[in-house]
mmCIF entry with sequence, helices, sheets and N, C-alpha, C, O atoms, coordinates in Angstrom:
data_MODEL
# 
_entry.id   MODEL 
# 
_entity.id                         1 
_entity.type                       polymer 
_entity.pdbx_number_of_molecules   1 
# 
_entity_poly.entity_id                      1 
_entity_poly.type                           'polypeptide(L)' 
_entity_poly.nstd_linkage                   no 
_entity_poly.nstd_monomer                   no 
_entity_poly.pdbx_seq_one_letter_code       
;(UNK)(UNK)(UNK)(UNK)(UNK)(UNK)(UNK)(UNK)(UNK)(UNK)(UNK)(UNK)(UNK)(UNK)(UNK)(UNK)
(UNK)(UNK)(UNK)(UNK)(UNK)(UNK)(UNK)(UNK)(UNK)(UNK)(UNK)(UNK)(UNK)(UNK)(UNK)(UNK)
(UNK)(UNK)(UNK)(UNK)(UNK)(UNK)(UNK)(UNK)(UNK)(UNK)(UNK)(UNK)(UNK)(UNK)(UNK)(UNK)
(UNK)(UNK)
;
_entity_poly.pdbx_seq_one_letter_code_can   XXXXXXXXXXXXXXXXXXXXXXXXXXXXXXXXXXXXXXXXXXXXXXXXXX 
_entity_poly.pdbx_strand_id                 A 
# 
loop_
_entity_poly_seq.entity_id 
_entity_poly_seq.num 
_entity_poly_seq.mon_id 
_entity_poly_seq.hetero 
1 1  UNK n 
1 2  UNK n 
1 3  UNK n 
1 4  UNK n 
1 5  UNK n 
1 6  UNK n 
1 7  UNK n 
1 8  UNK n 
1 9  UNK n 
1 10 UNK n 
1 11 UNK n 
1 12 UNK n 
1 13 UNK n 
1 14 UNK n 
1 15 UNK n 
1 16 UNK n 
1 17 UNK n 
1 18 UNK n 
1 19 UNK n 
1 20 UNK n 
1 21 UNK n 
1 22 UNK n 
1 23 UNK n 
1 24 UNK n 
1 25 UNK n 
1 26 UNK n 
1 27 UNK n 
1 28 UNK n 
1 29 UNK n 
1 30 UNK n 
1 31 UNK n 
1 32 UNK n 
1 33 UNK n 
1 34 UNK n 
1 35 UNK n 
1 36 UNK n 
1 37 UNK n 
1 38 UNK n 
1 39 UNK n 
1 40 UNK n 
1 41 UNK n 
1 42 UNK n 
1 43 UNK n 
1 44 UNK n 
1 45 UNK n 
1 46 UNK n 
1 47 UNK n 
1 48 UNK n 
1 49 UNK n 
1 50 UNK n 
# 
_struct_asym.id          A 
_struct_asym.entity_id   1 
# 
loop_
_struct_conf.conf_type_id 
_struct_conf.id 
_struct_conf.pdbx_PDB_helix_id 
_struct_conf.beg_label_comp_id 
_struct_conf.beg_label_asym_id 
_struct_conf.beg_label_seq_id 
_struct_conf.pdbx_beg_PDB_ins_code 
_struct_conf.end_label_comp_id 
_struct_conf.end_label_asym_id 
_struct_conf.end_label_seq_id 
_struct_conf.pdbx_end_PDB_ins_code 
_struct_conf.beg_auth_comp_id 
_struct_conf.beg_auth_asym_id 
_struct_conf.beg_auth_seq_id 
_struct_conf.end_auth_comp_id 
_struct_conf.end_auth_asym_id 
_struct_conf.end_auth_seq_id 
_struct_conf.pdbx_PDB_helix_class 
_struct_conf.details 
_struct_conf.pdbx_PDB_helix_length 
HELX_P HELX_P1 AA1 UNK A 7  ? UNK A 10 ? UNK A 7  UNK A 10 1 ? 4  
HELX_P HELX_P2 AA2 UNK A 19 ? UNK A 22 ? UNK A 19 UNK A 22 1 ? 4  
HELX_P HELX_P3 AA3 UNK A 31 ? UNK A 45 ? UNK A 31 UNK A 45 1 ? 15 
# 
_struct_conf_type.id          HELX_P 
_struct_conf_type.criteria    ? 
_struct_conf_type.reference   ? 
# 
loop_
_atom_site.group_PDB 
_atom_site.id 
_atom_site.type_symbol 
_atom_site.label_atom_id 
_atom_site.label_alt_id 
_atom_site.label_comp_id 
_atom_site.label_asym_id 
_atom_site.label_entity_id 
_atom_site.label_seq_id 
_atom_site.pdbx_PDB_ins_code 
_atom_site.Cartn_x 
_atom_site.Cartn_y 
_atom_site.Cartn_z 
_atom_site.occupancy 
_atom_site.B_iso_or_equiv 
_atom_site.pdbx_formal_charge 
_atom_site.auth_seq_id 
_atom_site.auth_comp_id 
_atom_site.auth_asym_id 
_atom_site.auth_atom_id 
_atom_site.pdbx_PDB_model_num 
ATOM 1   N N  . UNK A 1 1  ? 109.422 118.853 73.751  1.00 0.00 ? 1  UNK A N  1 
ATOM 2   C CA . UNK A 1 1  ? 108.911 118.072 74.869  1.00 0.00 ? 1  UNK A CA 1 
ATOM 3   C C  . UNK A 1 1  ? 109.848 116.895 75.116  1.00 0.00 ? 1  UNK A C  1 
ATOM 4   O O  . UNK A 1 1  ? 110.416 116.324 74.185  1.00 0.00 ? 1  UNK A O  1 
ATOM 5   N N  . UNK A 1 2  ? 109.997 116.540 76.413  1.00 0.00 ? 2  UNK A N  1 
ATOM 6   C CA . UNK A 1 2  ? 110.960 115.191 76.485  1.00 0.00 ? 2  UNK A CA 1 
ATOM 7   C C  . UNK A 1 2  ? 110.552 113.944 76.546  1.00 0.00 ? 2  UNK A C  1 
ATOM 8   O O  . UNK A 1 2  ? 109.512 113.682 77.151  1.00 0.00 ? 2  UNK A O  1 
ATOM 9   N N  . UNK A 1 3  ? 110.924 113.456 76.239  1.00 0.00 ? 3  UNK A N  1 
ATOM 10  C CA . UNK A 1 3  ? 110.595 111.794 76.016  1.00 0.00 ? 3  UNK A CA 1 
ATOM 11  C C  . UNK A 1 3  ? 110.456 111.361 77.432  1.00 0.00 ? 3  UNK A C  1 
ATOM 12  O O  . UNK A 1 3  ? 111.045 111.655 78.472  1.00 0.00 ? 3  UNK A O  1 
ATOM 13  N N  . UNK A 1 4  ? 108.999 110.171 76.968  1.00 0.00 ? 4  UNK A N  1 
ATOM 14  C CA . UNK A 1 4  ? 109.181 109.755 78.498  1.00 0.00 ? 4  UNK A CA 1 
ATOM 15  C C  . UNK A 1 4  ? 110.162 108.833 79.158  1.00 0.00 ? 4  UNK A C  1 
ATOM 16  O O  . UNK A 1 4  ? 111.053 108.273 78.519  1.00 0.00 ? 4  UNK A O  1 
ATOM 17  N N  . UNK A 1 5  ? 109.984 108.686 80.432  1.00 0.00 ? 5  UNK A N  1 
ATOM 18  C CA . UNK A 1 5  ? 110.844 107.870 81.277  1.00 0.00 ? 5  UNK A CA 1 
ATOM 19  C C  . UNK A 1 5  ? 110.157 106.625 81.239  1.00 0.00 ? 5  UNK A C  1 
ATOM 20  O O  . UNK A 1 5  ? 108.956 106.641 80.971  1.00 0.00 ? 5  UNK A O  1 
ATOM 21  N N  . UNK A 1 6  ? 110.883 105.275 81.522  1.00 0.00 ? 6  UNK A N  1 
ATOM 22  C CA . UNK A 1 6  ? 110.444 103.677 81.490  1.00 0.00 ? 6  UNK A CA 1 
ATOM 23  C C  . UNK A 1 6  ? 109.406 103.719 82.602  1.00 0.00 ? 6  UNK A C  1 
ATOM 24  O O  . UNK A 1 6  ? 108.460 102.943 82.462  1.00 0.00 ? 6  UNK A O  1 
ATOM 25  N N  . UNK A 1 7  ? 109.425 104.637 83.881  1.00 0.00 ? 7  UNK A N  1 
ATOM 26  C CA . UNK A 1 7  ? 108.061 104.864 84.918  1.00 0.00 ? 7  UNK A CA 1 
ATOM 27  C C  . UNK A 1 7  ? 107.429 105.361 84.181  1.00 0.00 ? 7  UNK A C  1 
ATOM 28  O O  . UNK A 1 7  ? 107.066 104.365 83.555  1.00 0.00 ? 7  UNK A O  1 
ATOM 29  N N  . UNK A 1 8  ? 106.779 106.487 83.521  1.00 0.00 ? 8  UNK A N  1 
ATOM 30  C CA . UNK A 1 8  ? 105.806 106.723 82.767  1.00 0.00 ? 8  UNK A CA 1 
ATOM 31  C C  . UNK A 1 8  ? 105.525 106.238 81.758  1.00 0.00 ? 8  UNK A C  1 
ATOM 32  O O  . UNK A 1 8  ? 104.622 106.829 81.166  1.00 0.00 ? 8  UNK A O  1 
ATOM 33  N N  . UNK A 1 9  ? 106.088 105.018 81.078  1.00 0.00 ? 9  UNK A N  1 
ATOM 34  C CA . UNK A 1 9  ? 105.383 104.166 80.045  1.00 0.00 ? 9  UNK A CA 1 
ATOM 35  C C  . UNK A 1 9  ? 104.778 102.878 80.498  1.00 0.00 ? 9  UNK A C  1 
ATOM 36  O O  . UNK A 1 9  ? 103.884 102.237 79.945  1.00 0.00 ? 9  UNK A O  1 
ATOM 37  N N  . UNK A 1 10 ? 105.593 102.540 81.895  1.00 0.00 ? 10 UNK A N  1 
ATOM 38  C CA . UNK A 1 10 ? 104.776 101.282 82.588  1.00 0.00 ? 10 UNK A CA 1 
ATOM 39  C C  . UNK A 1 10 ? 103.561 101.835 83.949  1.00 0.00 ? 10 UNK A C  1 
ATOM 40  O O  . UNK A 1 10 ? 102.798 101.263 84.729  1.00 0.00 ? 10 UNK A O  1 
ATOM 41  N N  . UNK A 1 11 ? 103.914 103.120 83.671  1.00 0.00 ? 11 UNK A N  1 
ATOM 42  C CA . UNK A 1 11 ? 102.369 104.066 84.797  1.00 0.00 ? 11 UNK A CA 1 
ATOM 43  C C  . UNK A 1 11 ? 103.250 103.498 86.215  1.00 0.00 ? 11 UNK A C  1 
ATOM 44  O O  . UNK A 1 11 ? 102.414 103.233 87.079  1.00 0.00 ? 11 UNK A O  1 
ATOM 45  N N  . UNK A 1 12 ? 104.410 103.280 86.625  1.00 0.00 ? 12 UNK A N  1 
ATOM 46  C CA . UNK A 1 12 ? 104.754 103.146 88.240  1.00 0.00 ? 12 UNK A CA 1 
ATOM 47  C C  . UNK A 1 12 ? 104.765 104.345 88.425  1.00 0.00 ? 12 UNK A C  1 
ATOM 48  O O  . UNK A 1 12 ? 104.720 105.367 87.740  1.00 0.00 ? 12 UNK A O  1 
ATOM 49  N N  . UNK A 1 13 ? 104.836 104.051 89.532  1.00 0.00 ? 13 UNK A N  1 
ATOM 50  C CA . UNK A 1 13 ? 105.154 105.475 90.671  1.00 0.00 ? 13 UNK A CA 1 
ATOM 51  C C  . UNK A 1 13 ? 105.626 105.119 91.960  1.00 0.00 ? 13 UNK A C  1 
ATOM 52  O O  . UNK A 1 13 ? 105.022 104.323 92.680  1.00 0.00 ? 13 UNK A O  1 
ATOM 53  N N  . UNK A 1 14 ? 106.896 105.794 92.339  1.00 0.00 ? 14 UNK A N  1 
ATOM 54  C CA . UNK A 1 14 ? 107.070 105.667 93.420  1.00 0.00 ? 14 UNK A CA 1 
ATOM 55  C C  . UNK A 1 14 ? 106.072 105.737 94.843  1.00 0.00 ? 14 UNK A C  1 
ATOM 56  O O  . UNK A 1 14 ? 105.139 106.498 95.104  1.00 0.00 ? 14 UNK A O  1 
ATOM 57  N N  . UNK A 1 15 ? 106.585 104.790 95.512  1.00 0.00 ? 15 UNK A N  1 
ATOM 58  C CA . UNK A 1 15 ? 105.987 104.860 96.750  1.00 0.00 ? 15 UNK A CA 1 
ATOM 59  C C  . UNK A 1 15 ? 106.458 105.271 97.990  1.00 0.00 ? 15 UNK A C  1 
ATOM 60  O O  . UNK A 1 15 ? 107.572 104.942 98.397  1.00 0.00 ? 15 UNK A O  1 
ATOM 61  N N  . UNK A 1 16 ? 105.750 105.911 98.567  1.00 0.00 ? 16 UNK A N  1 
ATOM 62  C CA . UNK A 1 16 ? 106.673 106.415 99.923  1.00 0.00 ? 16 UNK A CA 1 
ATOM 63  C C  . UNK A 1 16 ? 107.070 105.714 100.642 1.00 0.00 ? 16 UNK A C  1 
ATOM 64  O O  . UNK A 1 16 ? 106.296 104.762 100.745 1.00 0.00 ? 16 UNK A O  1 
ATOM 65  N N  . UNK A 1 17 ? 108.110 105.603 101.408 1.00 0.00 ? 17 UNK A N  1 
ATOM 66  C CA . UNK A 1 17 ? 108.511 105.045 102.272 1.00 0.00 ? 17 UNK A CA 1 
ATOM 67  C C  . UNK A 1 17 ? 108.003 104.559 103.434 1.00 0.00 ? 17 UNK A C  1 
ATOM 68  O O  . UNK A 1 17 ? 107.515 105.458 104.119 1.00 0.00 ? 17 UNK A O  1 
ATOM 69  N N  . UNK A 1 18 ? 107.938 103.551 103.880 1.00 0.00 ? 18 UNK A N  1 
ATOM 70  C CA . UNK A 1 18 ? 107.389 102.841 105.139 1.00 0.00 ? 18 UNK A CA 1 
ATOM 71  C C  . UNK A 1 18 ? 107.835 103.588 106.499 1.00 0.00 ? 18 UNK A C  1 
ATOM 72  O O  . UNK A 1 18 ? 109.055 103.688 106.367 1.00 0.00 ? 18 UNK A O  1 
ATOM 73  N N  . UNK A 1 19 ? 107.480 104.166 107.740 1.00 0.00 ? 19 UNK A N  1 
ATOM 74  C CA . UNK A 1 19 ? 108.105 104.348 108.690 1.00 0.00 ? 19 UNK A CA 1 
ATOM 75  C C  . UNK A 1 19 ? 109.375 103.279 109.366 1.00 0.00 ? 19 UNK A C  1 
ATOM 76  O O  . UNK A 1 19 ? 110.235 103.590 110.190 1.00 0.00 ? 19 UNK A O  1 
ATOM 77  N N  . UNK A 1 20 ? 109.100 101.667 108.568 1.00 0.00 ? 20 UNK A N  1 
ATOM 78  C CA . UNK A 1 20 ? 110.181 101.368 109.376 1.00 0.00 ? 20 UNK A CA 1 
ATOM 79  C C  . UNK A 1 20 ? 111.377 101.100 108.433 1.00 0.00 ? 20 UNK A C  1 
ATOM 80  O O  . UNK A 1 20 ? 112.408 100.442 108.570 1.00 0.00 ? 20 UNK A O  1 
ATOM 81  N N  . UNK A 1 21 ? 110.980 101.683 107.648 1.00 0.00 ? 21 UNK A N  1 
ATOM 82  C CA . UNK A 1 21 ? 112.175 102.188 106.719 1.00 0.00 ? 21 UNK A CA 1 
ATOM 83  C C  . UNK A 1 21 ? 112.842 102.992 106.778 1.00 0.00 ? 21 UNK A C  1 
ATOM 84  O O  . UNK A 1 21 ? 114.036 102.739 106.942 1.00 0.00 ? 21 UNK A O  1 
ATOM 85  N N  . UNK A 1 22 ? 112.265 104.746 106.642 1.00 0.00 ? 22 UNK A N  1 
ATOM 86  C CA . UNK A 1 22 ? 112.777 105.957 107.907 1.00 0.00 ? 22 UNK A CA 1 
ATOM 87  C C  . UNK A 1 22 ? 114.030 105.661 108.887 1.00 0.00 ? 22 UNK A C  1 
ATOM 88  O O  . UNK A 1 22 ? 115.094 106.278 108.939 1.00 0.00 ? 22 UNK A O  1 
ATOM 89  N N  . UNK A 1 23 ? 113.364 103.902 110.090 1.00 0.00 ? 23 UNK A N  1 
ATOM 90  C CA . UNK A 1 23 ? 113.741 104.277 110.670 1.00 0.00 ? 23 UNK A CA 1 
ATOM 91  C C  . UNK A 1 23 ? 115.324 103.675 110.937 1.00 0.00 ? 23 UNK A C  1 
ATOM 92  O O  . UNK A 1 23 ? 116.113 103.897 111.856 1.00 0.00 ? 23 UNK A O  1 
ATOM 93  N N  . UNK A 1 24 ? 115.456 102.581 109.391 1.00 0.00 ? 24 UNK A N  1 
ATOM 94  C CA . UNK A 1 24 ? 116.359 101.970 109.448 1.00 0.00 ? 24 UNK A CA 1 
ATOM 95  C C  . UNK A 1 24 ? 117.557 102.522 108.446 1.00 0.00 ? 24 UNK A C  1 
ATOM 96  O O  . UNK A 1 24 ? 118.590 101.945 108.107 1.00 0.00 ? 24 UNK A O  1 
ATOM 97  N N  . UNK A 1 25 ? 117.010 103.989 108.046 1.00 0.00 ? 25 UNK A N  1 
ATOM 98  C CA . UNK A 1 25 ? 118.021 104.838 106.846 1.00 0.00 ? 25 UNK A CA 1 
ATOM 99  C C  . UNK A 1 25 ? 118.393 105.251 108.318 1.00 0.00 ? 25 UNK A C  1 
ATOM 100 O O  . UNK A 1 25 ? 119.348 104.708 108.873 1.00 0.00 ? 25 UNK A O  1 
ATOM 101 N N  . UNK A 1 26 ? 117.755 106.062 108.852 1.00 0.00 ? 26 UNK A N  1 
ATOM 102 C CA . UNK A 1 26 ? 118.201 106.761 110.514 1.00 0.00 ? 26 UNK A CA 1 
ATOM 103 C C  . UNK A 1 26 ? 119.152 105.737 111.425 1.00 0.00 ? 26 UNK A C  1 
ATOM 104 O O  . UNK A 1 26 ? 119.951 106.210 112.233 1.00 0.00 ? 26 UNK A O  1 
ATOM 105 N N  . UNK A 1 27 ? 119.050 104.725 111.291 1.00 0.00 ? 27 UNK A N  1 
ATOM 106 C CA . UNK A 1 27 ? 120.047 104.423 112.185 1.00 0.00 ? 27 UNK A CA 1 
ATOM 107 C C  . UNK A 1 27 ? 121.160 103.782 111.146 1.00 0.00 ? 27 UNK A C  1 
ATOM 108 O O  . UNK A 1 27 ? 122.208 103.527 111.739 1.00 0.00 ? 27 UNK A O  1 
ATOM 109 N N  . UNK A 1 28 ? 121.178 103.568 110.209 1.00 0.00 ? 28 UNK A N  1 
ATOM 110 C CA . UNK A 1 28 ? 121.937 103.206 109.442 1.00 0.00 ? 28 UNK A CA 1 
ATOM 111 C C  . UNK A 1 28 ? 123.168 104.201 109.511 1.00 0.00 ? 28 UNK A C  1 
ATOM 112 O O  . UNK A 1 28 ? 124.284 103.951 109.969 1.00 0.00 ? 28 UNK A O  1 
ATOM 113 N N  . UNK A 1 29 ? 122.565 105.779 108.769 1.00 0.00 ? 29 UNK A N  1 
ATOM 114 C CA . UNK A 1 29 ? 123.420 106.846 109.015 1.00 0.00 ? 29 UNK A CA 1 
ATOM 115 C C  . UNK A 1 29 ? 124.043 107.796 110.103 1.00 0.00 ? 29 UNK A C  1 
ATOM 116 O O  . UNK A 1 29 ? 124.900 108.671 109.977 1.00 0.00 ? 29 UNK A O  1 
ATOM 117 N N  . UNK A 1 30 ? 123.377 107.373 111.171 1.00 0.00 ? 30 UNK A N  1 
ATOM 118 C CA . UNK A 1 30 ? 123.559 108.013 112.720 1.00 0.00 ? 30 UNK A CA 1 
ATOM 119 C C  . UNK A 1 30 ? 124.774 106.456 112.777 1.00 0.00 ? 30 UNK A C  1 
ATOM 120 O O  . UNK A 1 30 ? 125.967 106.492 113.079 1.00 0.00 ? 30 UNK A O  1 
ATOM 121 N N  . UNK A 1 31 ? 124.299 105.745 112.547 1.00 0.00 ? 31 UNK A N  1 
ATOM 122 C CA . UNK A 1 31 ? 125.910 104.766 113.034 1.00 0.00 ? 31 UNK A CA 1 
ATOM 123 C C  . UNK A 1 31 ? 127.147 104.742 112.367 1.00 0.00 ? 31 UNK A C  1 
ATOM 124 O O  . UNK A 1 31 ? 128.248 104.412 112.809 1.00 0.00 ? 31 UNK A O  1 
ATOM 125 N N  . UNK A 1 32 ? 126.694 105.294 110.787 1.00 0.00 ? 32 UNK A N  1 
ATOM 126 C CA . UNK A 1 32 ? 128.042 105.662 110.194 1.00 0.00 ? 32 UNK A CA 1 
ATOM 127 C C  . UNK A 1 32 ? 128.507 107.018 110.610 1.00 0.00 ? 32 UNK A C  1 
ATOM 128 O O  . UNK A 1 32 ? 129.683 107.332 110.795 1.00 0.00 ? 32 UNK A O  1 
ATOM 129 N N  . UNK A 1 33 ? 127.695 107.617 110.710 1.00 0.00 ? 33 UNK A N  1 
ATOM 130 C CA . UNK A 1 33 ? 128.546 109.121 111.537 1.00 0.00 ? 33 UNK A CA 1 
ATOM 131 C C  . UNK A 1 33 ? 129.074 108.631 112.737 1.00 0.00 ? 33 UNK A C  1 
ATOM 132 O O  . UNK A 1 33 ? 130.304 108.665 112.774 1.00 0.00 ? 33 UNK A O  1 
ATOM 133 N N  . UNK A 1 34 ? 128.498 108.171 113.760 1.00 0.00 ? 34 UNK A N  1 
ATOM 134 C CA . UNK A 1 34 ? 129.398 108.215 114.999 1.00 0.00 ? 34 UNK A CA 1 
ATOM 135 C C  . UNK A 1 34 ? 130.698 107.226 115.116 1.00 0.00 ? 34 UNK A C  1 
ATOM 136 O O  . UNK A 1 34 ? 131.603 107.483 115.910 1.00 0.00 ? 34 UNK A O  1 
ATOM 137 N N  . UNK A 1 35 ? 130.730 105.709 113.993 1.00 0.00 ? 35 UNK A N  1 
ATOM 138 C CA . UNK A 1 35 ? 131.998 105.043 113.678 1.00 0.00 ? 35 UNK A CA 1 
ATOM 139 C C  . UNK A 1 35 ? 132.757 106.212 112.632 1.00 0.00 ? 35 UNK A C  1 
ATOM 140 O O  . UNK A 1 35 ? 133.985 106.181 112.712 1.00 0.00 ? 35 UNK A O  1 
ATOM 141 N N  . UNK A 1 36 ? 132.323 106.998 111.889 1.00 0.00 ? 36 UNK A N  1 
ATOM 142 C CA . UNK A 1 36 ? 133.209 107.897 111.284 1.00 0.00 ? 36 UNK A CA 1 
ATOM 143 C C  . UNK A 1 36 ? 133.855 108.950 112.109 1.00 0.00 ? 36 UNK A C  1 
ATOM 144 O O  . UNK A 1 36 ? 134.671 109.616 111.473 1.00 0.00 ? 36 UNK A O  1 
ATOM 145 N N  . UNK A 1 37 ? 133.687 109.320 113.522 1.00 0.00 ? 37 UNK A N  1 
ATOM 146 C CA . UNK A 1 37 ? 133.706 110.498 114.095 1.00 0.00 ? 37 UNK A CA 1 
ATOM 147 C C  . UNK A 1 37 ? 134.654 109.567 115.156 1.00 0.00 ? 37 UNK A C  1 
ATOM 148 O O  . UNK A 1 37 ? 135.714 109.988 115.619 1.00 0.00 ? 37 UNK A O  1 
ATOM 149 N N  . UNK A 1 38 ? 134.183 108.459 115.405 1.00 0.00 ? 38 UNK A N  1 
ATOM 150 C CA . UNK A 1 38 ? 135.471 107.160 116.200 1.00 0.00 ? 38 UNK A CA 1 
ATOM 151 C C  . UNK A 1 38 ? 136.400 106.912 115.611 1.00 0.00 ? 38 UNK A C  1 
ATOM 152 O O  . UNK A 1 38 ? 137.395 106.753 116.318 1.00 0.00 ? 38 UNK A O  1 
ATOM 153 N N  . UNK A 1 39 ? 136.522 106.814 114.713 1.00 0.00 ? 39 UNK A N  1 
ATOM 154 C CA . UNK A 1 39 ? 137.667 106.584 113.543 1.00 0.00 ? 39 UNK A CA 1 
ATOM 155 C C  . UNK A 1 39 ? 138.536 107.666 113.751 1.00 0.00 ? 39 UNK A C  1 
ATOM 156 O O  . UNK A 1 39 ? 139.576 107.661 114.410 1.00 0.00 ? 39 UNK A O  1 
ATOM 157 N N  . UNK A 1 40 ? 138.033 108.575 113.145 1.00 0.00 ? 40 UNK A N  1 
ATOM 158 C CA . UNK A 1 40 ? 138.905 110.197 113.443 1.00 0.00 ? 40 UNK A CA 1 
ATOM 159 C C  . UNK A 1 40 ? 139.909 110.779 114.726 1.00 0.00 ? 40 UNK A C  1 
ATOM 160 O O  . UNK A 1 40 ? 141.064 111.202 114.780 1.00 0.00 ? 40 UNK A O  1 
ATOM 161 N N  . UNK A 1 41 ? 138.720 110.540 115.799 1.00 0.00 ? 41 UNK A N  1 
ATOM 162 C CA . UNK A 1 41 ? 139.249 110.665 117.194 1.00 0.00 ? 41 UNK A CA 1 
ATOM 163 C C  . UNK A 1 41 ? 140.543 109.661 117.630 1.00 0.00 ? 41 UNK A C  1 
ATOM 164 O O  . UNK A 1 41 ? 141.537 109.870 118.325 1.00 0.00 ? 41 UNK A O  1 
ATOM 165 N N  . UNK A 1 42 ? 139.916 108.120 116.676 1.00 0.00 ? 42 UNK A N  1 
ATOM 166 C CA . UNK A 1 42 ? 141.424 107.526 116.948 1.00 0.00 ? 42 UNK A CA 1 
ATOM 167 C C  . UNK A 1 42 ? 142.461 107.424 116.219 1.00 0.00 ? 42 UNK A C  1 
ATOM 168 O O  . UNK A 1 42 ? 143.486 106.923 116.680 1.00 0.00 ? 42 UNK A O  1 
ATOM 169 N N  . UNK A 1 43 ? 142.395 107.856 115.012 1.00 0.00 ? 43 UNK A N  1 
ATOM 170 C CA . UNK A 1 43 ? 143.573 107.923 114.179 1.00 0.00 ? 43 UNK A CA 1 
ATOM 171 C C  . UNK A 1 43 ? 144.042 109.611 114.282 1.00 0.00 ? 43 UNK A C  1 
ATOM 172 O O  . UNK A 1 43 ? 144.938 110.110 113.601 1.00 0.00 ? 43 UNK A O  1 
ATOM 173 N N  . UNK A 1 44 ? 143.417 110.156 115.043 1.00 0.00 ? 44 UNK A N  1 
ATOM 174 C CA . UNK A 1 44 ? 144.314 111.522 115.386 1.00 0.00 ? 44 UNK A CA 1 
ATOM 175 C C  . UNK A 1 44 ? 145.289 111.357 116.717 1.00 0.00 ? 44 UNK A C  1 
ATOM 176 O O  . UNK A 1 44 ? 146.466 111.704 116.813 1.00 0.00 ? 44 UNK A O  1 
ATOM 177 N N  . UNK A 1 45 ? 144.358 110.656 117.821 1.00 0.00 ? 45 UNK A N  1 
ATOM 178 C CA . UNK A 1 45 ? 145.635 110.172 118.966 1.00 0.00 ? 45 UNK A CA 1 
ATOM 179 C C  . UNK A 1 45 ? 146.476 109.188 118.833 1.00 0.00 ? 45 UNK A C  1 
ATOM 180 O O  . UNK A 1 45 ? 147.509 109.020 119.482 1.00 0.00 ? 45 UNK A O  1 
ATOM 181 N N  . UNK A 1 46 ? 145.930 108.345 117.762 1.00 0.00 ? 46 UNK A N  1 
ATOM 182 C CA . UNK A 1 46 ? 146.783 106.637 117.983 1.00 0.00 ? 46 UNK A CA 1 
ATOM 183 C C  . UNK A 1 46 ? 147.287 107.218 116.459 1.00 0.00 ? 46 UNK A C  1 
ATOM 184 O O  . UNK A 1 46 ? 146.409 107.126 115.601 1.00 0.00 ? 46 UNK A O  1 
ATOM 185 N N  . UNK A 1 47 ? 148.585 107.805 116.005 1.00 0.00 ? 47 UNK A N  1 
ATOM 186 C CA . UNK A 1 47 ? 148.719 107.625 114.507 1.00 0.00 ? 47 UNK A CA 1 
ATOM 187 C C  . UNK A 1 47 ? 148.922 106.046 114.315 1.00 0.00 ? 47 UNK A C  1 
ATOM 188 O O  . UNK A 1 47 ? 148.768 105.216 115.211 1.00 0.00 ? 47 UNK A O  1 
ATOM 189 N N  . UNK A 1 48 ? 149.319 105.759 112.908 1.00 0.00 ? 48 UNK A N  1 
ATOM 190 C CA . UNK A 1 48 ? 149.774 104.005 112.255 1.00 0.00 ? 48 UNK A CA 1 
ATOM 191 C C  . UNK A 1 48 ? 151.656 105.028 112.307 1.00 0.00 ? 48 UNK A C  1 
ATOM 192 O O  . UNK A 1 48 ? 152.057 106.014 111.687 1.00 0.00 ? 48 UNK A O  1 
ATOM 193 N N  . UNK A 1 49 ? 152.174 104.318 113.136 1.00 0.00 ? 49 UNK A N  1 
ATOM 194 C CA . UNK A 1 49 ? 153.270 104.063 112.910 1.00 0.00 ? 49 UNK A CA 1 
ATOM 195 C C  . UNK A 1 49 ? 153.916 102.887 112.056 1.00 0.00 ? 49 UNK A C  1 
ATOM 196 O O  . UNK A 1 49 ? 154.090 101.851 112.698 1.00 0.00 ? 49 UNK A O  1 
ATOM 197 N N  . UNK A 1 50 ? 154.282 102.866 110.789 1.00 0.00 ? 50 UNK A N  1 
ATOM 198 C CA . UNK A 1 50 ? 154.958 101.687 110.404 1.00 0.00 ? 50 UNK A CA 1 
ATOM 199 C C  . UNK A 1 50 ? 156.115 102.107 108.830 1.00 0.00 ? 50 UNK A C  1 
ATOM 200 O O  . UNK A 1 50 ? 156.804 101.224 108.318 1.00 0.00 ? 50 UNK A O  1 
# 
């Protein structure tokens, strides 16, 4: 049997997430994709010449 974890000796438990939490992972990662996908588009037309 495995030993318990520091949550099961102090009885926590995770809690679910708030909706306006949801909604701030969601825009968090929808804005790093589309500056990651800007990035790309411009370092494929504009190379760094130096």
């Amino acid at each position: 049997m495995s030993e318990p974890t520091l949550n099961d000796i102090q009885g926590n438990v995770p809690e679910p997430l708030l909706p306006v939490e949801k909604k701030l992972i969601g825009i968090s990662l929808g804005t790093g994709i589309v500056l990651l996908v800007i990035l790309a588009i411009v370092s494929r037309y504009l190379p760094a010449t130096f």
